[in-house]
C-alpha positions in Angstrom: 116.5 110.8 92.9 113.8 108.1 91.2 111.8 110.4 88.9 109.0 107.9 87.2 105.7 109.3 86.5 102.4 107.8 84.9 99.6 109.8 82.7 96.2 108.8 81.7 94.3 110.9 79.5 91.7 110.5 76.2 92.6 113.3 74.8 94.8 112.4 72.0 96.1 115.7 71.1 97.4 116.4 74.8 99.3 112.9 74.9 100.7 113.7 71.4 102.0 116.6 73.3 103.1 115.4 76.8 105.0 113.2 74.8 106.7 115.3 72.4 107.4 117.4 75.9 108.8 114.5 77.3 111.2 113.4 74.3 112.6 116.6 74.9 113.9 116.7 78.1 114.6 113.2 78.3 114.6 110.2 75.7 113.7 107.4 78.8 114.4 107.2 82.8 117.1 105.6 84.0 117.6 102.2 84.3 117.3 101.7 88.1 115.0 104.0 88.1 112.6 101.7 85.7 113.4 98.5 87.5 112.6 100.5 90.7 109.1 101.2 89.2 108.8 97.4 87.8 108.8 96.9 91.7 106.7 99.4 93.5 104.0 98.1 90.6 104.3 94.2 91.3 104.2 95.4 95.4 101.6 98.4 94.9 99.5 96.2 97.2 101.6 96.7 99.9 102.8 100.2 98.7 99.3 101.0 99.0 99.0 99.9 102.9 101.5 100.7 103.8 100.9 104.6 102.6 97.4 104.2 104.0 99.0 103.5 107.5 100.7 106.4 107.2 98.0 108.6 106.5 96.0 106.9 109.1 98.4 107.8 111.7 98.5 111.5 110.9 95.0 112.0 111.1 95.0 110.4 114.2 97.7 112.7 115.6 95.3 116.0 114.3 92.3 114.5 115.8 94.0 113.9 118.9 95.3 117.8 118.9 91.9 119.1 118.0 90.7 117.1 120.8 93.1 118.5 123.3 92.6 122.4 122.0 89.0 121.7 121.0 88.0 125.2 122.9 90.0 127.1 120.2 90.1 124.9 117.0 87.7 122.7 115.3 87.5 120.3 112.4 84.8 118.4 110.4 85.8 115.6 107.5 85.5 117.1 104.1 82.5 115.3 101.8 85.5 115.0 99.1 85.1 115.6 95.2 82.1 115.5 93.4 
């Protein structure tokens, strides 16, 4: 499978780490698997939609159970991180 991952951190040390980590189990992806990245990040716009349509259309399809079996199951939105 495509394996490509992305890190962001400040802390110096860690990256100095992850990336010694990294070296180790693998000196660089695969080429298709690079150019398959190259892609996803010049579409990401539509990556992003599309994903978001997804997720849409399963909260839709728990709201619409909760609805049906409201009597025995409930559900409020989270307030997310703080």
């Amino acid at each position: 499978g495509v394996r490509i991952g992305w890190l962001a951190t400040r802390d110096v040390r860690f990256l100095r780490r992850v990336a010694e980590l990294r070296d180790y189990t693998t000196i660089c992806s695969s080429a298709p698997s690079q150019i398959l990245a190259v892609a996803a990040l010049q579409n990401r716009d539509h990556l992003w939609q599309r994903a978001n349509a997804y997720v849409d259309a399963g909260r839709r399809a728990v709201e619409a159970v909760l609805a049906r079996h409201e009597d025995v199951l409930s559900w409020g939105p989270a307030a997310g991180p703080i």
